[in-house]
PALO-996538 format. One record per residue (C-alpha): x, y, z; residue in one letter. Coordinates in steps of 0.5 Angstrom, whole numbers, padded with zeros to 4 digits, always signed. Layout:
BEGIN
XYZa
...
This chain:
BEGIN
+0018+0068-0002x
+0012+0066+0000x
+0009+0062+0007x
+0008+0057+0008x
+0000+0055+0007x
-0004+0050+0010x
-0011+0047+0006x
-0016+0043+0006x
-0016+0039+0000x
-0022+0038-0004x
-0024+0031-0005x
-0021+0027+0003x
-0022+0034+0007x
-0015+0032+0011x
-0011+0039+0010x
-0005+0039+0007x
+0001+0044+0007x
+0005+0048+0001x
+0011+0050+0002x
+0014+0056+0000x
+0019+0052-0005x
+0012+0050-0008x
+0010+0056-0009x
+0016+0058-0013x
+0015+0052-0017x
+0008+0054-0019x
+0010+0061-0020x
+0015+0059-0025x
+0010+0055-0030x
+0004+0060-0029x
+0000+0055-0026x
-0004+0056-0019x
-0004+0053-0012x
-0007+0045-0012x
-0014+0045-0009x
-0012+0037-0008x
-0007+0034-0003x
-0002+0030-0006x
-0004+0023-0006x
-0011+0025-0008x
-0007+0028-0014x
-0004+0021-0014x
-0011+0018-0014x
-0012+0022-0020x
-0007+0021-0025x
-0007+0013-0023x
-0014+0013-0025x
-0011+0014-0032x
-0005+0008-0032x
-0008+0003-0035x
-0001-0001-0034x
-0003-0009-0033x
-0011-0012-0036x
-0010-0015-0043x
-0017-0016-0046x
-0017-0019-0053x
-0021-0014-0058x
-0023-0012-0065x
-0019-0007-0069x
-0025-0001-0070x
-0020+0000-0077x
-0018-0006-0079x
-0023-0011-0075x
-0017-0016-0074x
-0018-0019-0067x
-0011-0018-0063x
-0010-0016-0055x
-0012-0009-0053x
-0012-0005-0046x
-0019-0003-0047x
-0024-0009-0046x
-0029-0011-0053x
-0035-0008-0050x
-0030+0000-0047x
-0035+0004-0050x
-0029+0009-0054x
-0027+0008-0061x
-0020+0003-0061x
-0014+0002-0066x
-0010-0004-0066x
-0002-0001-0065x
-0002-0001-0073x
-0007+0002-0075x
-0007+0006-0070x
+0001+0008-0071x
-0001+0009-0080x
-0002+0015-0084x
-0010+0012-0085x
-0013+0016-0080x
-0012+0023-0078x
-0013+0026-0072x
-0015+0033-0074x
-0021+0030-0077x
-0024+0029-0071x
-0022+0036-0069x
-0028+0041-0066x
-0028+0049-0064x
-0028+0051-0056x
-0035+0053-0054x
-0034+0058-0049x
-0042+0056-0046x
-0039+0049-0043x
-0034+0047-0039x
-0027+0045-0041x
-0027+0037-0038x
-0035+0037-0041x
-0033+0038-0048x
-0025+0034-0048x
-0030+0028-0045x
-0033+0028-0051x
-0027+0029-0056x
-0025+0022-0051x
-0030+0018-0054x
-0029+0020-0061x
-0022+0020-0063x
-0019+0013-0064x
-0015+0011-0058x
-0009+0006-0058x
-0010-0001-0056x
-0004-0002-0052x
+0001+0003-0051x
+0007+0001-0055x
+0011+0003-0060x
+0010+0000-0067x
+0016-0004-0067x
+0014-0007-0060x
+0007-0009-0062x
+0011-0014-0068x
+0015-0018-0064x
+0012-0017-0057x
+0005-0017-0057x
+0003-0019-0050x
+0005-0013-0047x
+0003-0005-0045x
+0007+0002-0044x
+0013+0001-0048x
+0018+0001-0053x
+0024-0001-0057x
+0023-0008-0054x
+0024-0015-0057x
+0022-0021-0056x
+0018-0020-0049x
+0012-0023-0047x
+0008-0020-0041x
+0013-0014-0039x
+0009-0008-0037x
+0013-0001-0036x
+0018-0003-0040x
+0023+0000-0046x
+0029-0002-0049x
+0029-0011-0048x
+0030-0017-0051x
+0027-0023-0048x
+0024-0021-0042x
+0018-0025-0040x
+0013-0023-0033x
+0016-0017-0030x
+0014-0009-0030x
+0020-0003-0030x
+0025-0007-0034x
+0030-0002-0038x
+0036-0005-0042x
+0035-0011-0039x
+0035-0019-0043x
+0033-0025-0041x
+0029-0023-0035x
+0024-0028-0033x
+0020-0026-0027x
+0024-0020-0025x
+0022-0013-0024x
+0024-0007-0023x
+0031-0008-0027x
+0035-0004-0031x
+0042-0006-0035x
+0041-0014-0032x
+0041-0021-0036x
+0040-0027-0034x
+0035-0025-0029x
+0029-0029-0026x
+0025-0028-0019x
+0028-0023-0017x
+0027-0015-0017x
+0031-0008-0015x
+0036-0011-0019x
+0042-0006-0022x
+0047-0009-0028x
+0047-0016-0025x
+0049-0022-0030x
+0046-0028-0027x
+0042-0027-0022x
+0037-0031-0018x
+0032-0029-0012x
+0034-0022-0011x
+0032-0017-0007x
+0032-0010-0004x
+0038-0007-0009x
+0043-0012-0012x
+0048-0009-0016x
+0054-0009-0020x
+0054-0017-0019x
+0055-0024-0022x
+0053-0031-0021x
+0049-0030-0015x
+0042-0032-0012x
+0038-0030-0006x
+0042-0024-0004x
+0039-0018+0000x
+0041-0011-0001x
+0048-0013-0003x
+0053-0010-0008x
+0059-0012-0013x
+0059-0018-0011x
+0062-0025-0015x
+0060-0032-0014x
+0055-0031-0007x
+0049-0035-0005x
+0044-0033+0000x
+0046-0027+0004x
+0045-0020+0006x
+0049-0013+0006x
+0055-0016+0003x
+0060-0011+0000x
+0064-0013-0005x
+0065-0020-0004x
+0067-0027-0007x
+0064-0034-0005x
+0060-0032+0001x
+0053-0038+0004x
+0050-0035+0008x
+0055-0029+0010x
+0061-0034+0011x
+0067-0034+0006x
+0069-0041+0003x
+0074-0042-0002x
+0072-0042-0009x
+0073-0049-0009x
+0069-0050-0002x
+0064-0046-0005x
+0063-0050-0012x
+0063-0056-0008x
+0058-0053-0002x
+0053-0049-0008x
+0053-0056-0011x
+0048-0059-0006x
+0042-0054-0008x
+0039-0057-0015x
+0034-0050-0016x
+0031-0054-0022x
+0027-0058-0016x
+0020-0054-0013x
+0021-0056-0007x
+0028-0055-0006x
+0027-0048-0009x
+0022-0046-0004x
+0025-0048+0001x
+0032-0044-0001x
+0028-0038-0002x
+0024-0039+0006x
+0031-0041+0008x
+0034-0034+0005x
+0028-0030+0007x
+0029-0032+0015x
+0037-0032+0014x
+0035-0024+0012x
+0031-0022+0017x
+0037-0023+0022x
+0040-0019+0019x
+0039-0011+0019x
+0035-0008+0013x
+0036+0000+0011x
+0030+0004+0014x
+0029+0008+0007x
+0034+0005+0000x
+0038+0011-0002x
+0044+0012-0005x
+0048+0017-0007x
+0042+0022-0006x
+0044+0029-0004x
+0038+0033+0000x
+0032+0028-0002x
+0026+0024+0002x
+0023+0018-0001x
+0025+0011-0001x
+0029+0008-0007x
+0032+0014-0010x
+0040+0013-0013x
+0043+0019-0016x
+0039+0025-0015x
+0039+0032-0012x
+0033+0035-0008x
+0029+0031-0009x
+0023+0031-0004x
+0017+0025-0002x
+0019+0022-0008x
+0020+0014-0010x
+0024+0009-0016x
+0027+0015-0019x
+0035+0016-0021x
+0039+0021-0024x
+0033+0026-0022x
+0034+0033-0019x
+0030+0039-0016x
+0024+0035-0016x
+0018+0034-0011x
+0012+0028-0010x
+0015+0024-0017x
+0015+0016-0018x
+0018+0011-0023x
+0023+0017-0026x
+0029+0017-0029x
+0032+0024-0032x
+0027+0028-0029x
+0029+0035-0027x
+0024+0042-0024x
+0018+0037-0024x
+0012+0036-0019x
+0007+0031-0019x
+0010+0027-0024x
+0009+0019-0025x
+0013+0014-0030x
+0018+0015-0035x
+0024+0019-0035x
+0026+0025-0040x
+0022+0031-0039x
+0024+0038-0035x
+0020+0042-0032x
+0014+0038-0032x
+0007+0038-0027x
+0002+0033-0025x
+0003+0028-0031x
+0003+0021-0032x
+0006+0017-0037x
+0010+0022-0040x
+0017+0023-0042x
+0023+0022-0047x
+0026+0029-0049x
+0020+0032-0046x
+0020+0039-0044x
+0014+0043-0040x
+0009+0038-0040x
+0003+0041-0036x
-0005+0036-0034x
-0002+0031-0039x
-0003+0023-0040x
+0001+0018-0044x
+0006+0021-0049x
+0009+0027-0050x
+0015+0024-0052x
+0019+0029-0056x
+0013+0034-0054x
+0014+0042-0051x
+0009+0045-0048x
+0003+0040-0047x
-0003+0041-0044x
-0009+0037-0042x
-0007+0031-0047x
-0009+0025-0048x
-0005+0020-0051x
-0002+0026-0055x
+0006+0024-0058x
+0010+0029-0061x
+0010+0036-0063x
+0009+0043-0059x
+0003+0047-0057x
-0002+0042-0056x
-0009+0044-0051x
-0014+0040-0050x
-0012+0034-0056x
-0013+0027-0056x
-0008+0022-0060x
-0005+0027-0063x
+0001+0023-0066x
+0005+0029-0069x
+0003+0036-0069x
+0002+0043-0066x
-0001+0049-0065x
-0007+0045-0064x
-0014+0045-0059x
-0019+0040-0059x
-0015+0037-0065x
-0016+0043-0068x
-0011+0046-0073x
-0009+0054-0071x
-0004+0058-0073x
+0002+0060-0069x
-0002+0066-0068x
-0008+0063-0066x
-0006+0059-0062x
-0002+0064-0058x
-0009+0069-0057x
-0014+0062-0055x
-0010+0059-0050x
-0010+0065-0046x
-0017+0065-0046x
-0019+0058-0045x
-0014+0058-0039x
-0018+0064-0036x
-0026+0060-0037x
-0023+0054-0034x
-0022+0058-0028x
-0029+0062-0030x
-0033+0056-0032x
-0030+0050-0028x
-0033+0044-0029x
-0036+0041-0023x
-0036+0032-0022x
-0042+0028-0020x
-0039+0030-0013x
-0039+0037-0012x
-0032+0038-0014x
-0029+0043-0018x
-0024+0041-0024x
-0022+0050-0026x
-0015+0050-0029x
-0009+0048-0025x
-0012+0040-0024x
-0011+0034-0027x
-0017+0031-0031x
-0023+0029-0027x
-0022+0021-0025x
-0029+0020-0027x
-0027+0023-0035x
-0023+0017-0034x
-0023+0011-0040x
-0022+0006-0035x
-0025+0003-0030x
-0023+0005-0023x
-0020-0002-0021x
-0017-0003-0028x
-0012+0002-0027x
-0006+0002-0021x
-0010+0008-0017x
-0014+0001-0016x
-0007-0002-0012x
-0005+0005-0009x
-0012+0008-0007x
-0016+0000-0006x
-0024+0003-0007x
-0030-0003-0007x
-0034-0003-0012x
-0041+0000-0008x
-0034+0006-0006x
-0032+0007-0013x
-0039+0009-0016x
-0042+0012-0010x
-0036+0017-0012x
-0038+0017-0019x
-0031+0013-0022x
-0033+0007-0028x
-0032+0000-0025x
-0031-0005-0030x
-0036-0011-0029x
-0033-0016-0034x
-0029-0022-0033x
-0024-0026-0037x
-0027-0032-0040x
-0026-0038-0037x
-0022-0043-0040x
-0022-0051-0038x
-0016-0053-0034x
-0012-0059-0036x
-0007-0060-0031x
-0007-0058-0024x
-0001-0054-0021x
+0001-0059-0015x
+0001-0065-0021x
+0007-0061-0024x
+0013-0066-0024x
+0018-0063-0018x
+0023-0062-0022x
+0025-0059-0029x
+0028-0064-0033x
+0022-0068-0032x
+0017-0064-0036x
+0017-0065-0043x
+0014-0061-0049x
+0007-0063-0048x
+0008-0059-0042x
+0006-0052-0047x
+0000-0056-0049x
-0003-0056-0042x
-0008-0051-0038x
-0005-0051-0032x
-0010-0049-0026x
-0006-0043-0022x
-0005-0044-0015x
-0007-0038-0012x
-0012-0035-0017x
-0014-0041-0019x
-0015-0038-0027x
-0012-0043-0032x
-0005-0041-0036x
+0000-0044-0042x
+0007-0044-0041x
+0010-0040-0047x
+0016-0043-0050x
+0021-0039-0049x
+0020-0039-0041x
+0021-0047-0042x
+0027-0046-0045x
+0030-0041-0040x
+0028-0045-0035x
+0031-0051-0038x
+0038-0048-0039x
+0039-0045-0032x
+0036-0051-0029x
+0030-0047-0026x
+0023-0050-0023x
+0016-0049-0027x
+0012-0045-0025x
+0006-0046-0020x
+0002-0039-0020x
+0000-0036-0028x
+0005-0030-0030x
+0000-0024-0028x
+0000-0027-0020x
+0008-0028-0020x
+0008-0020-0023x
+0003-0018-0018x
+0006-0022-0012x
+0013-0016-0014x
+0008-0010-0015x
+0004-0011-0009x
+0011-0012-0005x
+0014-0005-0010x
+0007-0001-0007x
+0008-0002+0000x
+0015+0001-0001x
+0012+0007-0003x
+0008+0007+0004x
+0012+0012+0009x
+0011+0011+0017x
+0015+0015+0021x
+0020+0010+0025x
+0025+0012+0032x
+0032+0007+0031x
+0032+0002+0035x
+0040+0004+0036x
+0040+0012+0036x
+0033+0013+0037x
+0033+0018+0030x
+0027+0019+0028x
+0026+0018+0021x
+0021+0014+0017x
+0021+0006+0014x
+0017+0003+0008x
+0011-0001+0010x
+0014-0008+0008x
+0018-0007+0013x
+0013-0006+0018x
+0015-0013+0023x
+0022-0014+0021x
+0027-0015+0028x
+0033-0011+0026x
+0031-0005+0022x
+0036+0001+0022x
+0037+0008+0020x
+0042+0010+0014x
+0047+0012+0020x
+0046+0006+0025x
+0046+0001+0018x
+0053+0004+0015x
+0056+0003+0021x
+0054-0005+0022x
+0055-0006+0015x
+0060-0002+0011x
C-alpha cells in the first residue's frame, strides 16, 4: 500500500492530501493520481451542471420554440427533448478521426459545438407532460422540478424521487402531499418540515423527527402522536388546540413558521445528519458503509467525495444520480451504470465511458458527444470492437504526452476532468456558481464563459403585498395576474395545479416566484455541505458541524444528542 502523499493542487495552490485507500482506488481503475484537490474537482464538474436556467429557445431541427437549458444566443447547436430523443439525426455523422498533432480537449471542444445537444435533460416521456423542468425522468405532471425521477404532480422542488403532490418541497424521496418542506422521507401529509422527518403522517413544522402521527411544531420527536410544541395533548385536546392556526392565512403561516423556527432553536440540533451510516464522514448520509467526505447519499458503499447519490458503490468524485459502480469523477451519471470514467450527463445503462458528454447508452465510448445508443466509438466515430481496443490505449498515452493547456496554464493530460472553460454554460448559469461564487471580472480573468443575458421582463399586474391574506379569497382571476415577487422583484404566474393544492389543503398563496422559493432551500442545502470543525459543548469531542448551524444555541455531537433525545 502506498503513504500517504501531500500535493498541491494545480488551480487553488493549497496542498492536499492522497491517502493510501486513494491510491488503491486509482490503481484499480488505472487511472493516475489528481493534480487538483477535491473542491477544485468539484468546481469543475459543477461547471457542467446546468440544473436550474430555463431559457425559452428554437429547435435547431425542428425550429418549434419550447424551453431549453441553452439560452437562444448559446452558440451550440440545440434539440428540443423530441427531436432530440428521434431517429431523425445520428450522431455518427457527425463523428471525426483523432489527430494525434492536437490535444484531446482542443479536438472534443470542437466536436462540442458541432453535435446537437439536448435542450433540456429530460427523458421523452418527461418532456410531454412536464415540460418546465431539467435533469429527470419517468415524471408526470410536474412543474419546475429540478434533479428529479419517477413524480407526479410535484411543482417548485429539486431531488424529489417517488414523490406525488409536492409543492415547494426538496430533497423528498417516497413523500405525498408535501408543501414548504425539505429532508423529507416517506411522510404523508406534511408541512414546514426540516432537518430529516421521516416515516410520518399529518404533521407540519417538525424538526428532525421520526414516525410520528398527528404532531405540530416540534423537534427531536420519536415515535410520537398529539404533540404541539413538544407537549402530548389527547386526541381530542390535540384537534381542538391544531384548530386555532388557519394555514390558509399568510400571516398566520408566517408567524407559525417563525414561531416553530424559534421553538427549534431551543431545542438541540445533531452536529452532522447520519443515520445507520457504518464508518463514514459527511453530513446527510443514511444507510451507507465507508463512505468518506460525502453528502445527500443513501444505500452508498465504499465511497469517497460523493454527493447527491443513491446505490453508488467503489466511486469517487461523483455528483448526482444513483446507480453506478466503480465510477470516477463524473457528474450526472447513473442508472445500471458501471465504470464510468471523466463522463458528464447520462451513461445510463452505459459500461466503460470515458471523457462523455451527454452520451446514454452503450459501452466503450471515449471522447462522444450525444451518443444516445452506441459502442466502440471515438469522437462519435464508429470502430470495430478490435479498433477500439488498440486506439484508447494510445489516445490515453498522448493525452498524458500532448496535455491540453487552458488560458491559465493549467494542464488537463488523462486523469482529469474536462477543462471548465470547455464548458457549454456559463459559469454562473451552473451549480459551481452556488458551490464556487465567482464575480464576473473573477470568472473571465480564469477563462470561464459567463452569460451576460437576462431574462425578458414582464409587466406586473398584481404586487405580491396586494394579494389577499387568506386562500379562500382568491378567485380564478388570480392565474391571470403577473404577480411582482417580493423578493426578486421578477413578475410570475400561478400555475393551476398550485391553485388547486393550495385551495384543497387550505395553504396560503405565495408571495416570492417559484425559482426564489426553490433557491431559498438550496442555498440552506449548500451550507449543509460546508464542514467547519466543531467541540461539544457537553463532551468536548471534537467533530464537525454543517454551516447553517453556525449560531445555533445547543448544537451537539451525535453522542450528546442521543442520549438527550432518544
Amino acid at each position: 500500500m502506498a503513504a500517504a502523499q501531500t500535493e498541491t493542487c494545480q488551480n487553488c495552490k493549497q496542498s492536499f492530501v492522497i491517502d493510501p485507500e486513494d491510491f488503491d482506488f486509482y490503481a484499480k481503475i488505472k487511472v493516475p493520481p489528481p493534480t487538483f484537490c477535491p473542491d477544485c474537482r468539484q468546481q469543475r464538474r459543477y461547471a457542467f451542471f446546468n440544473l436550474f436556467p430555463l431559457y425559452k429557445r428554437a429547435c435547431d431541427l425542428c425550429h418549434k420554440e419550447s424551453f431549453s437549458s441553452y439560452p437562444p444566443e448559446s452558440p451550440y447547436v440545440v434539440y428540443c427533448p423530441k427531436c432530440w430523443w428521434s431517429d431523425k439525426w445520428d450522431p455518427r455523422s457527425y463523428g471525426a478521426d483523432y489527430d494525434f498533432n492536437r490535444p484531446f480537449f482542443e479536438q472534443f471542444d470542437e466536436l462540442m459545438h458541432r453535435v446537437p445537444h439536448l435542450g433540456l435533460a429530460v427523458e421523452m416521456s418527461a418532456a410531454e407532460t412536464s415540460p418546465y423542468m431539467n435533469y429527470g425522468g419517468s415524471d408526470k405532471n410536474c412543474y419546475l422540478v429540478f434533479n428529479a425521477e419517477f413524480n407526479e404532480d410535484c411543482l417548485n422542488g429539486f431531488y424529489l424521487f417517488h414523490t406525488k403532490s409536492a409543492l415547494d418541497t426538496s430533497l423528498a424521496i417516497e413523500t405525498e402531499k408535501m408543501y414548504d418542506s425539505m429532508h423529507v422521507w416517506k411522510v404523508n401529509n406534511g408541512t414546514g418540515l426540516r432537518y430529516q422527518v421521516t416515516e410520518s403522517v399529518d404533521v407540519g413544522f417538525l424538526r428532525d423527527s421520526r414516525n410520528c402521527q398527528d404532531c405540530f411544531v416540534s423537534a427531536n420527536l420519536r415515535n410520537k402522536k398529539y404533540h404541539i410544541f413538544n407537549k402530548a395533548y389527547s386526541k381530542e385536546e390535540y384537534q381542538e388546540e391544531r384548530k386555532k392556526w388557519d394555514l390558509g392565512s399568510y400571516k398566520q403561516y408566517r408567524e407559525l413558521a417563525e414561531r416553530a423556527e424559534k421553538h427549534w432553536d431551543a431545542l438541540p440540533y445533531k452536529s452532522l445528519y447520519q443515520d445507520m451510516a457504518v464508518n463514514c464522514t459527511g453530513n446527510q448520509i443514511f444507510e451507507c458503509r465507508n463512505c468518506r467526505d460525502c453528502f445527500e447519499i443513501m444505500r452508498c458503499e465504499n465511497c469517497r467525495y460523493v454527493r447527491q447519490g443513491d446505490n453508488i458503490k467503489s466511486a469517487y468524485d461523483v455528483t448526482a444520480w444513483s446507480g453506478v459502480e466503480g465510477a470516477y469523477d463524473s457528474m450526472a451519471i447513473g442508472a445500471q451504470a458501471a465504470n464510468i470514467r471523466f463522463t458528464a450527463l447520462g451513461a445510463i445503462g452505459a459500461t466503460n465511458f470515458e471523457y462523455s458528454f451527454l452520451a446514454i447508452a452503450g459501452n466503450d465510448l471515449f471522447g462522444c458527444v450525444s451518443m444516445k445508443k452506441g459502442s466502440h466509438c471515438i469522437l462519435n466515430k464508429q470502430y470495430s470492437e478490435q479498433e477500439f481496443r488498440e486506439l484508447a490505449p494510445k489516445i490515453r498515452e498522448h493525452m498524458a504526452a500532448m496535455p491540453y493547456e487552458d488560458s491559465r496554464g493549467r494542464t488537463y493530460g488523462y486523469g482529469e476532468f474536462f477543462p471548465i472553460e470547455i464548458s457549454p454554460f456559463g459559469y454562473n448559469e451552473t451549480i459551481a456558481q452556488n458551490f464556487h461564487p465567482m464575480k464576473p471580472e473573477e470568472a473571465k480573468r480564469e477563462g470561464y464563459k459567463w452569460y451576460e443575458g437576462g431574462r425578458a421582463p414582464h409587466e406586473i399586474t398584481k404586487r405580491a403585498e396586494d394579494l389577499p391574506d387568506h386562500v379562500k379569497d382568491a378567485g380564478d382571476d388570480i392565474l391571470k395576474e403577473a404577480i411582482g415577487c417580493a423578493r426578486c422583484g421578477r413578475a410570475f404566474r400561478m400555475p393551476p395545479m398550485e391553485l388547486q393544492i393550495l385551495r384543497a389543503r387550505n395553504l396560503p398563496l405565495p408571495r416570492w416566484c417559484p425559482m426564489c422559493r426553490i433557491e431559498s432551500k438550496y442555498d440552506i442545502w449548500v451550507k449543509e455541505s460546508r464542514l467547519l470543525p466543531f467541540e461539544c459543548p457537553q463532551c468536548g469531542v471534537k467533530t464537525q458541524i454543517s454551516e447553517n448551524l453556525i449560531g445555533k444555541s445547543k448544537v451537539y455531537c451525535e453522542g450528546c444528542y442521543n442520549k438527550e433525545v432518544i
